[in-house]
Every structure is written in structure tokens, then in C-alpha cells.
N, C-alpha and C positions, 0 to 999 in steps of 0.2 A: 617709700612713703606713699603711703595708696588714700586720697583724699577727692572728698565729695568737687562736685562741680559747683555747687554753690560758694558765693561772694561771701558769705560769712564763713565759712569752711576754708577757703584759701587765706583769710586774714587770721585767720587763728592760728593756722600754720606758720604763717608768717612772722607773727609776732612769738609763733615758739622758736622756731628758728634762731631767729635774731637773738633773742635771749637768753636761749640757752648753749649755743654753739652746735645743735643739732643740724644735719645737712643732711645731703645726700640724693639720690634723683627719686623728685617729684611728680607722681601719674595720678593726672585727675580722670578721675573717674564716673561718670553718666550713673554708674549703677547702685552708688551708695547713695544716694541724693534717697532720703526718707523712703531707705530701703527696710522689709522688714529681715531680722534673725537672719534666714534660711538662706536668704541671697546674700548679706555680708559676708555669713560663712563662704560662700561659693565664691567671691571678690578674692578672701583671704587665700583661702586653698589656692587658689590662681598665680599664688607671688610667685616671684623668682628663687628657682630651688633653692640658689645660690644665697640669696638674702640671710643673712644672721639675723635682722632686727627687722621688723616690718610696724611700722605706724599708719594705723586707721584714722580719720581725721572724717567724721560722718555727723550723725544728727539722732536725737532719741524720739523714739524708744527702740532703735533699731541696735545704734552703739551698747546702751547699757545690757539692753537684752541679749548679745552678742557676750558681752565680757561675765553676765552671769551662765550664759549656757557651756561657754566654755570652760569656768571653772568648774575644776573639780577636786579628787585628793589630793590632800598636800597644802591644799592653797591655806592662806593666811584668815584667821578667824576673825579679824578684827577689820580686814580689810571686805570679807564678803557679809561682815553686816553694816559697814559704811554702803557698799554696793547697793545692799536692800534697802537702806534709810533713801536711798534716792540715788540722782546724778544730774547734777545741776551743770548750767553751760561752765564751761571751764576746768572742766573734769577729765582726769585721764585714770586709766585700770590699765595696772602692767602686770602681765602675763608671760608667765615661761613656758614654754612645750619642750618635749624632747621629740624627737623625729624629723619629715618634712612636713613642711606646710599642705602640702595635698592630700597627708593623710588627718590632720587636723577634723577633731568630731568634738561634740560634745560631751562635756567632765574629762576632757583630754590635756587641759591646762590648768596650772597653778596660780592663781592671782595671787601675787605677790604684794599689791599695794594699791590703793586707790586715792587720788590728788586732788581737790580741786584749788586751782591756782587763785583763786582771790579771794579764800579767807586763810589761806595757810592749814587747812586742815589737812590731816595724812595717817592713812590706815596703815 
């Protein structure tokens, strides 16, 4: 879980956490804080090779622009024109890759879906 240093970013986490049974170790990170694109990407690449699931936990327009540059074939149609209609706070875009994280590029992942938790909508 790679998450901004900002107080609104750790309580979002937190309250995903709790609520969904998600866990796992938590690195707050300086360099997502109203980071643009190009430096998320370089955060992401950075995970642990090891890592199976990596969670972003950041601020727009860096997060959305992040989950649109990353998509690409394959991904889900419905979820990447929710993507484009916006991304409102409370919003998550799940993304698959195959590979490692450090070779991670853009249109190198499949958006799978996109959530936001407080009106129930879901691509």
C-alpha cells in the first residue's frame, strides 16, 4: 500500500481498511502528494517485486491520469468511459498487469473496473 503523506489520504485508507478487511504494510510516501503522471508512475515501478497487489492511495489529477495512461488493450469499455466522465474523491480504478512492477509503462494495463464508494456506481 503506497499512500500519499497527506491527512486526507491516510484516512481514506483507513477507513478502506476497516471496512473492507484489506491490510497489509502501509508506506507513506512524500512523493505522491499532488504528484503529476510521470512521478506516480516512477512511486509504482518502485514496489516490491514481490508484491502481488499494490494500492495507490494519492490525489487528482495525478491518480486518474495515472489509471488512464496505464490502461490500455483489454481493458474494460465501460469502465474506461466512467474513467473519462471523471473521478470523483472516493474513487478507485483496478488495474491488472502481467509482468514486474518496474517494467510497468503506459497502455501496459487492463482497467478492470472503476468504483466510487459513495454513490454505489461501478464500471
Amino acid at each position: 500500500m503506497l499512500c500519499s503523506t497527506a491527512l486526507r489520504t491516510r484516512e481514506t485508507w483507513a477507513a478502506v481498511s476497516e471496512t473492507s478487511g484489506f491490510g497489509g504494510l502501509v508506506e507513506h510516501e512524500r512523493r505522491i502528494y499532488n504528484a503529476p503522471v510521470e512521478q506516480l508512475l516512477q512511486v509504482v515501478q518502485g514496489a516490491d517485486e514481490d508484491a502481488r497487489v499494490v494500492a495507490l492511495v494519492g490525489h487528482s489529477p495525478g491518480v486518474p491520469g495515472l489509471a488512464a495512461t496505464l490502461a490500455g488493450e483489454g481493458s474494460d469499455a465501460d469502465a474506461v468511459r466512467t474513467l473519462e466522465e471523471g473521478y470523483p474523491t472516493c474513487t478507485i480504478a483496478v488495474l491488472e498487469i502481467s509482468g514486474d512492477w518496474a517494467d510497468l509503462a503506459p497502455g501496459s494495463a487492463r482497467l478492470l473496473a472503476v468504483h466510487t464508494a459513495r454513490d454505489g456506481a461501478e464500471a
